[in-house]
ZATOR-553678 format. One line per 4 residues: number of its first residue (from 1); their letters; for each residue z, y, x of N, C-alpha, C. Coordinates in steps of 0.1 Angstrom, whole numbers, plus 5000, padded with zeros to 4 digits. Layout:
NUM	A	Z Y X Z Y X Z Y X; ...
//
This chain:
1	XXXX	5000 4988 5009 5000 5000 5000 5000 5012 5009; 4990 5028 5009 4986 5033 5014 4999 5041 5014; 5004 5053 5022 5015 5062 5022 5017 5069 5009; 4999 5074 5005 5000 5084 4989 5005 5072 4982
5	XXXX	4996 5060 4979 5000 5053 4971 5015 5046 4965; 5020 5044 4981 5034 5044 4978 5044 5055 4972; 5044 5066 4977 5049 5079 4975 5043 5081 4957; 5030 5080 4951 5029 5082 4941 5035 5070 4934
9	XXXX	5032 5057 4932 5043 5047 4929 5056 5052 4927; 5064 5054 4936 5077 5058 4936 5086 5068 4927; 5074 5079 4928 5076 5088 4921 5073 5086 4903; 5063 5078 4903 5063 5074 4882 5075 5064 4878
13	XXXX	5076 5055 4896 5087 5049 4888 5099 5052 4883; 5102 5062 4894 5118 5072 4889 5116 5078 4879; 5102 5079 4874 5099 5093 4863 5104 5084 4850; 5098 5065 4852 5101 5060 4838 5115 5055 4841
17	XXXX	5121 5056 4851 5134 5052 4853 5143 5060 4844; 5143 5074 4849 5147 5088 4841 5149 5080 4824; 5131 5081 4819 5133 5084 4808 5135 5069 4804; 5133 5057 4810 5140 5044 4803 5155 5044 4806
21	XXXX	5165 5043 4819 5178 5043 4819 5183 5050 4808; 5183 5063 4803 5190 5068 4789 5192 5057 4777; 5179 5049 4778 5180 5040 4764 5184 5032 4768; 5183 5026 4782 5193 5008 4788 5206 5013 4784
25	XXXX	5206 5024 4788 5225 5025 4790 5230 5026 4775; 5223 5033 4764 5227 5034 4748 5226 5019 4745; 5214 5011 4748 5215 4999 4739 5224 4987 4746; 5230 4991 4757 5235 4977 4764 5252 4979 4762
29	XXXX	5255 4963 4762 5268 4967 4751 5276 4964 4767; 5287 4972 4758 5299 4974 4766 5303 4961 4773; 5298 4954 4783 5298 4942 4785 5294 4945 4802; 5306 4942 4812 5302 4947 4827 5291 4934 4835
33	XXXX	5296 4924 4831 5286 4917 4836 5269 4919 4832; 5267 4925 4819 5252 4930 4815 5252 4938 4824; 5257 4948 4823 5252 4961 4831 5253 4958 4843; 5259 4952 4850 5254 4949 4864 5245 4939 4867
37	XXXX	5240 4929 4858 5229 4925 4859 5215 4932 4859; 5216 4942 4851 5205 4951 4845 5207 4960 4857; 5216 4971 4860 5217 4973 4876 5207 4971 4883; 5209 4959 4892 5203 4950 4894 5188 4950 4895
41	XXXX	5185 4946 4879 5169 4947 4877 5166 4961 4878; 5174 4971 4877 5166 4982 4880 5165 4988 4891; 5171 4986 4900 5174 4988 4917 5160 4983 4923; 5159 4974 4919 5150 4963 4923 5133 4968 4920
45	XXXX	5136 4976 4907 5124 4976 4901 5119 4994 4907; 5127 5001 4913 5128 5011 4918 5126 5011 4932; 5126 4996 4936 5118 4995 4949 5108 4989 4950; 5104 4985 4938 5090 4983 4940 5085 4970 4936
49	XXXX	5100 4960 4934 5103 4947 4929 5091 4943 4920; 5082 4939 4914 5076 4939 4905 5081 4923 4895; 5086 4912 4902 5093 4905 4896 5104 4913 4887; 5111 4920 4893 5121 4926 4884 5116 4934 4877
53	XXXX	5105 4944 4876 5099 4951 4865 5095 4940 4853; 5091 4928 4856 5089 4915 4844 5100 4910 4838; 5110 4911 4846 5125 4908 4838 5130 4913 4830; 5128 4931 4835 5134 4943 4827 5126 4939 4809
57	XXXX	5110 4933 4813 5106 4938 4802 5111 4927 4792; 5111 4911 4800 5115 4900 4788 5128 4905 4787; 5142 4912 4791 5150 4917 4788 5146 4920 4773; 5137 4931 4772 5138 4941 4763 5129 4933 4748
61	XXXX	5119 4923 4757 5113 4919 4744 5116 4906 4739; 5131 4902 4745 5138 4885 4736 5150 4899 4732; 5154 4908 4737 5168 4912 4730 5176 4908 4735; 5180 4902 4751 5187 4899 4760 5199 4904 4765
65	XXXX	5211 4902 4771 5218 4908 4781 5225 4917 4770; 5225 4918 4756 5231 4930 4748 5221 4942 4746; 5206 4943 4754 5199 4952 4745 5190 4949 4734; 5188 4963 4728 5181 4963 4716 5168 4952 4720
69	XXXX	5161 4949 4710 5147 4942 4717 5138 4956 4714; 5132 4959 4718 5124 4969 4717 5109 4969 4726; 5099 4965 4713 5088 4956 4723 5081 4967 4730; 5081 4987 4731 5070 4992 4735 5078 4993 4753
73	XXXX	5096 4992 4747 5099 4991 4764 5092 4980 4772; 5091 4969 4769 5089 4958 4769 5075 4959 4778; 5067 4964 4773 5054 4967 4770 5051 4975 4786; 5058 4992 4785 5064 4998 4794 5061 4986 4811
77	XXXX	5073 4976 4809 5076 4970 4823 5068 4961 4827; 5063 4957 4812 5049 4946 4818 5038 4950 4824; 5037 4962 4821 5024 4971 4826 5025 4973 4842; 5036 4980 4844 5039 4981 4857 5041 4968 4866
81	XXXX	5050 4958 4859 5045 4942 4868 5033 4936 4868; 5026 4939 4859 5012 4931 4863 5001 4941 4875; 5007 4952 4876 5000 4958 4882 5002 4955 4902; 5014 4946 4901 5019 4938 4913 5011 4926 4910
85	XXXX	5004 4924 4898 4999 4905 4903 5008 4895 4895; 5015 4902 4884 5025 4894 4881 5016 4890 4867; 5011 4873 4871 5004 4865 4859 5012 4865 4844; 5025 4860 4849 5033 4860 4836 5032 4869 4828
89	XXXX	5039 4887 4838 5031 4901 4829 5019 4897 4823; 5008 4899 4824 4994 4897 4821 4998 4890 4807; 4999 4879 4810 5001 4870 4797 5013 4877 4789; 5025 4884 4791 5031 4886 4774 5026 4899 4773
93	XXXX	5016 4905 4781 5011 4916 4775 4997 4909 4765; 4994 4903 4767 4983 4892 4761 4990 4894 4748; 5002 4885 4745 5009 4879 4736 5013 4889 4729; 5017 4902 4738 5020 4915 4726 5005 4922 4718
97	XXXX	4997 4916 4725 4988 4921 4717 4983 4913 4704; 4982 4899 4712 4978 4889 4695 4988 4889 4682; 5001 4891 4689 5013 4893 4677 5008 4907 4667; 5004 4917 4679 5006 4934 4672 5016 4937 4679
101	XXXX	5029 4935 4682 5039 4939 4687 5039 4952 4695; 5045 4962 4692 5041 4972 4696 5034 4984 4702; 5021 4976 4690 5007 4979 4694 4996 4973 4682; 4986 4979 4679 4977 4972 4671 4974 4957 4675
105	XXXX	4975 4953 4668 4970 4936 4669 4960 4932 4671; 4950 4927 4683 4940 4932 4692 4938 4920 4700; 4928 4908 4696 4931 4894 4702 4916 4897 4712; 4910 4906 4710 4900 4902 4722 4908 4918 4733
109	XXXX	4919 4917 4733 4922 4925 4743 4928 4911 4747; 4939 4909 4738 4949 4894 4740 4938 4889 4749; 4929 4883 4749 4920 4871 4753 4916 4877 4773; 4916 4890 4770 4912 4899 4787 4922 4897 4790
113	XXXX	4932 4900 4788 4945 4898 4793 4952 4886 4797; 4947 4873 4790 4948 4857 4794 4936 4858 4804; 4925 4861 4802 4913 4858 4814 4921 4861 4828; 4927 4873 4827 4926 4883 4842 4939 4869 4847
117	XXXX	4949 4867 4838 4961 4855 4842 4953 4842 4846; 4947 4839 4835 4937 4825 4842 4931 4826 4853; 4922 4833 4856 4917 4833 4865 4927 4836 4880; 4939 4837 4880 4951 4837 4889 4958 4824 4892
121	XXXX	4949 4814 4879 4957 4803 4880 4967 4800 4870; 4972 4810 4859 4984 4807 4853 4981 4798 4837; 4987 4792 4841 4984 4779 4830 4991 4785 4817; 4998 4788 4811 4997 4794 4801 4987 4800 4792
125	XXXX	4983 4813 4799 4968 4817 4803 4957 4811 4793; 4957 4800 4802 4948 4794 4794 4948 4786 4783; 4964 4779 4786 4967 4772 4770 4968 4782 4762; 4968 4797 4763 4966 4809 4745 4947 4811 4746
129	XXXX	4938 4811 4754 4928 4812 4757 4924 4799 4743; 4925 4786 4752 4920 4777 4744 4928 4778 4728; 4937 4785 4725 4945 4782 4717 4932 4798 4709; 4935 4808 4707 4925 4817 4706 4911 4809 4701
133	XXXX	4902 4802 4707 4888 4793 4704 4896 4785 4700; 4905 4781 4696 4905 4770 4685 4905 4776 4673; 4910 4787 4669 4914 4787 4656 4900 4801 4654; 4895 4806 4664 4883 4814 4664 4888 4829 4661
137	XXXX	4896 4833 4670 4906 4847 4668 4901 4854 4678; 4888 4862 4680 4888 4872 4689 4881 4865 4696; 4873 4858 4694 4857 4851 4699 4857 4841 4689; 4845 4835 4686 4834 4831 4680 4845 4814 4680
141	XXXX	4841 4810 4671 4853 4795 4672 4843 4783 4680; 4855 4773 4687 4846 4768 4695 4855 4760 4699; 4855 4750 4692 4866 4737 4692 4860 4731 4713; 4850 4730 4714 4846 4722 4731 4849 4734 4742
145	XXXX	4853 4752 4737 4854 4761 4745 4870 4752 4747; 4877 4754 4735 4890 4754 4731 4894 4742 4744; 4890 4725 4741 4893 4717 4745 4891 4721 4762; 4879 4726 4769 4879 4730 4780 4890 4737 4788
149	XXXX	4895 4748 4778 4907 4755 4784 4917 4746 4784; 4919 4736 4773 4935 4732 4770 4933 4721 4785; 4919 4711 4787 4921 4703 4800 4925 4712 4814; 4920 4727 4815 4924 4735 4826 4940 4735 4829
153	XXXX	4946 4740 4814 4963 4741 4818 4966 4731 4817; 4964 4717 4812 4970 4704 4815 4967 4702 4827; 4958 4700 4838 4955 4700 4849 4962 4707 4855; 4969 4717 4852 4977 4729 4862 4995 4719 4857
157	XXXX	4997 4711 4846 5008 4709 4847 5012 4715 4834; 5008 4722 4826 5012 4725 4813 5015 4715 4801; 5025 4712 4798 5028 4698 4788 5025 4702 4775; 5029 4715 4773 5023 4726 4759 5001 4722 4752
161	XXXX	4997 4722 4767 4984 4717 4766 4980 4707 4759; 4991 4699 4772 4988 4683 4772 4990 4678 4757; 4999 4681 4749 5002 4681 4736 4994 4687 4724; 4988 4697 4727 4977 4702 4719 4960 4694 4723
165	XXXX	4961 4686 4736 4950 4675 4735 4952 4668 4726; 4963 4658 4728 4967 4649 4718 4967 4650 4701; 4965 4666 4699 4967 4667 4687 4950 4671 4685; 4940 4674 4693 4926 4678 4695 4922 4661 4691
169	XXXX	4921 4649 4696 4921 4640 4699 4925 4630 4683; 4939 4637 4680 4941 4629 4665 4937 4635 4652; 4928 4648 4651 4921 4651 4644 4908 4653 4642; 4900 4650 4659 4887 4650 4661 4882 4666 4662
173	XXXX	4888 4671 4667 4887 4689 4663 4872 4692 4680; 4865 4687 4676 4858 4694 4685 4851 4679 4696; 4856 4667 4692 4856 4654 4699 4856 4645 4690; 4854 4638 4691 4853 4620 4686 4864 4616 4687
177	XXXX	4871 4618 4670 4888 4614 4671 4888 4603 4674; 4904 4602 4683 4908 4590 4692 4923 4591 4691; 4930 4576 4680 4940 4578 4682 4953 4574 4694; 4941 4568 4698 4946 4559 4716 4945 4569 4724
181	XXXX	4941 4578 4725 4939 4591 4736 4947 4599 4729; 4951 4603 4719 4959 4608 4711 4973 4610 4722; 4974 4594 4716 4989 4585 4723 4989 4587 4736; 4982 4587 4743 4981 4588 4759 4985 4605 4762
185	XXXX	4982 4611 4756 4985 4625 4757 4996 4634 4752; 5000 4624 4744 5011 4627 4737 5024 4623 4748; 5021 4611 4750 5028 4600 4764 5032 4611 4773; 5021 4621 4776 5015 4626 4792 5030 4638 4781
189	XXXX	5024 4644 4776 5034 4658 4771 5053 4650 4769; 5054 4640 4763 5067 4634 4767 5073 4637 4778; 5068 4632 4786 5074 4628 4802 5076 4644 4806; 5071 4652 4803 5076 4667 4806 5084 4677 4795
193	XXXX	5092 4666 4784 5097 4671 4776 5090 4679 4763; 5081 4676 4755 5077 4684 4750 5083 4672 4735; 5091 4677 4725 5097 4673 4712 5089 4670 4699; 5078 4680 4701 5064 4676 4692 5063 4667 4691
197	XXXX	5060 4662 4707 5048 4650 4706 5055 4638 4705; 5070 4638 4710 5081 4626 4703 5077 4621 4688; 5075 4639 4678 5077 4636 4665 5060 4631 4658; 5049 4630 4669 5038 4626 4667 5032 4615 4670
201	XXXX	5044 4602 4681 5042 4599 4683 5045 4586 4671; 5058 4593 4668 5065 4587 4658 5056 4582 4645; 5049 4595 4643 5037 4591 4630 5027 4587 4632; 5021 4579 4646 5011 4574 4647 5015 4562 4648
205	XXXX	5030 4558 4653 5038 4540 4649 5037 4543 4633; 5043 4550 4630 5047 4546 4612 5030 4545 4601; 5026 4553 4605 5010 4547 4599 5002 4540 4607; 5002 4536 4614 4993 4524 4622 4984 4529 4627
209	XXXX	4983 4543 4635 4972 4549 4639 4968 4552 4657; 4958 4536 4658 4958 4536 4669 4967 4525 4682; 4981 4522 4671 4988 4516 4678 4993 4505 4668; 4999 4491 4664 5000 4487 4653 5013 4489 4647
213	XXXX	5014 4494 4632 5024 4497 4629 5033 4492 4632; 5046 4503 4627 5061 4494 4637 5068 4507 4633; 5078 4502 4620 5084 4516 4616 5099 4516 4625; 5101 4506 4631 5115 4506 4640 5110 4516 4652
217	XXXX	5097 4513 4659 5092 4524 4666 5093 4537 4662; 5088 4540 4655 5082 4549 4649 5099 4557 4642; 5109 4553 4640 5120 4556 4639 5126 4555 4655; 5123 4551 4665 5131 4556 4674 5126 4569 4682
221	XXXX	5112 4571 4679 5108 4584 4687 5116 4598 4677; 5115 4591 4665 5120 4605 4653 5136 4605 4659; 5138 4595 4657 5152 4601 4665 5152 4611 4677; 5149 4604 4688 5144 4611 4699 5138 4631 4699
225	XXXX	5134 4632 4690 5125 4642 4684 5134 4650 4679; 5146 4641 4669 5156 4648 4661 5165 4655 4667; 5168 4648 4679 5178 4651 4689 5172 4663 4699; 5159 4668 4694 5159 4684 4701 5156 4689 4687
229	XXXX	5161 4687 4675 5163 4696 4661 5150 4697 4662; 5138 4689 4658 5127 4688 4654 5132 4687 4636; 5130 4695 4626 5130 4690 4617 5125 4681 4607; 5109 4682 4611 5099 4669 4602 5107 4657 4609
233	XXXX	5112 4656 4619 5112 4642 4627 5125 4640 4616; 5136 4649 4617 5148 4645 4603 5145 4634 4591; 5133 4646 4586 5127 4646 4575 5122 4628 4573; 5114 4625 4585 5110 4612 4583 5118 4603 4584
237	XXXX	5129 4607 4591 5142 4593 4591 5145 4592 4580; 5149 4606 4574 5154 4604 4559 5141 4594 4549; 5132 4593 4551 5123 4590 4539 5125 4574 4548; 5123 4567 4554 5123 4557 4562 5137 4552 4556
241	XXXX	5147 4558 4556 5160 4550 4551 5164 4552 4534; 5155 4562 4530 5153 4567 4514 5143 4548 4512; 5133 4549 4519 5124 4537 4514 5130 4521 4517; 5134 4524 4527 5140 4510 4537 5131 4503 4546
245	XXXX	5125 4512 4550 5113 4514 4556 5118 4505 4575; 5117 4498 4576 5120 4494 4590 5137 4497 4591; 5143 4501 4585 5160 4500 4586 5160 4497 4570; 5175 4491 4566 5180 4488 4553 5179 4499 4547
249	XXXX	5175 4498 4537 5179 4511 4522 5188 4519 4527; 5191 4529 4526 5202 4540 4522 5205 4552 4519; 5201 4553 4503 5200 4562 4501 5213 4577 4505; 5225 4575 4509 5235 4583 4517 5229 4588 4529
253	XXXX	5224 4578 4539 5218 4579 4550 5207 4593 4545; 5201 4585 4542 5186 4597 4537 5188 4612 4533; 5200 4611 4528 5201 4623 4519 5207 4633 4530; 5215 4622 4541 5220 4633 4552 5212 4639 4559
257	XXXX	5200 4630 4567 5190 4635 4571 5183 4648 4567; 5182 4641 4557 5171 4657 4542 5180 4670 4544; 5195 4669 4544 5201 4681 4543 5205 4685 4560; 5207 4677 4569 5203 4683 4582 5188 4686 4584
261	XXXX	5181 4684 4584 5167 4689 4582 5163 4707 4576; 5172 4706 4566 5171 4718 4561 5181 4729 4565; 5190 4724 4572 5204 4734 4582 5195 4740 4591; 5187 4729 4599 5179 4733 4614 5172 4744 4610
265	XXXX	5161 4742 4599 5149 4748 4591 5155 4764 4588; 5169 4765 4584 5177 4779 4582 5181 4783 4593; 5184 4778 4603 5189 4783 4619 5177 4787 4625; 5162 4778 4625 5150 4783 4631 5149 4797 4627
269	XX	5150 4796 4611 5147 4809 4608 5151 4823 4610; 5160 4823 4614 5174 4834 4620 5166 4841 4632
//
């Protein structure tokens, strides 16, 4: 970075330090461990940190640490971190734009904003890219663009991908549905934790799709599924012990599931 360049850097960033610190300090609660964390990110981001200018902003746009969420701060810090290179910036500025979030709602900006991250490598990036051409939001729809991007971030390690093949695969969205590739992808998104594909895996044992039925199977992935507060996966134990479906009748059993199902479904919502 050139001498002006630094010197002018330095200088905008004290300028938004100025007029952002007034509002850190009003929205952050009386809590010393926040404020010295936030400290911290701003010290940091005052030297030039650009990691910490991406912190300040998911700070502001999950509603973290005791501040307000407030997505144009948010917005604010992502600007200045991606202007370091920071992919992640790139992408929740993407993401502020396909929501609207403090900003007109704007998916072929969203989509420039995943390109400039993809093309950096960032697998996210591209799982909202392919995600974008699947549903045909801000380019032209295009189920084989879609599947293209989603093999790029599975390839980089993305299990979010890997699980949206599987689900490309068990509906034929663009390919020659395959419920055995399904399963293999689903398999692949497991092993990296992904809860979905437990609860997909589960309904491709309980309807015979691909693999031969087996509602004991097919009740142990729902379990598995349940156990990260997957709702539908609840839902299907309950109907499984409602039917007697691979465990004995019970309707008590069932009825618990059904009403934990709908606890999680009220907490998601919050």
């Amino acid at each position: 970075m050139s001498l002006f360049k630094s010197l002018y850097f330095s200088l905008f960033v004290i300028f938004g330090l100025i007029c952002n610190l007034a509002v850190a300090r009003e929205n952050v609660l009386e809590n010393k461990k926040n404020q010295e964390v936030m400290q911290k990110y701003y010290n940091k981001a005052s030297n030039g940190d650009y990691h910490a200018m991406y912190s300040i902003g998911v700070v502001y746009n999950l509603g973290l640490l005791g501040v307000k969420q407030d997505y144009q701060q948010a917005m604010f810090w992502y600007v200045w971190a991606e202007m370091g290179g920071n992919t992640f910036a790139m992408v929740s500025i993407g993401e502020l734009y396909q929501k609207g979030l403090a900003i007109r709602q704007d998916y072929q900006q969203a989509i420039q904003w995943y390109l400039r991250a993809a093309d950096m490598g960032n697998s996210i990036a591209m799982a909202n890219i392919a995600y974008l051409y699947q549903k045909g939001l801000g380019v032209k729809q295009d189920s084989q663009q879609a599947m293209q991007w989603y093999l790029k971030a599975a390839n980089k390690g993305n299990p979010f991908a890997m699980h949206d093949i599987g689900v490309v695969y068990a509906k034929g969205l663009g390919v020659k549905q395959d419920n055995q590739k399904a399963m293999e992808w689903y398999l692949k998104a497991v092993d990296k934790g992904v809860p979905r594909s437990m609860y997909n895996i589960g309904y491709l044992y309980a309807n015979g799709l691909g693999v031969k039925q087996d509602y004991q199977q097919a009740m142990q992935w729902w379990l598995k599924a349940a156990n990260k507060n997957i709702p539908n996966a609840m839902v299907a134990i309950g109907v499984l012990y409602q039917e007697g479906l691979g465990v004995e009748k019970d309707p008590i059993q069932a009825e618990q599931w059904f009403k934990k199902a709908k606890e999680v479904e009220e907490k998601l919502k919050k």
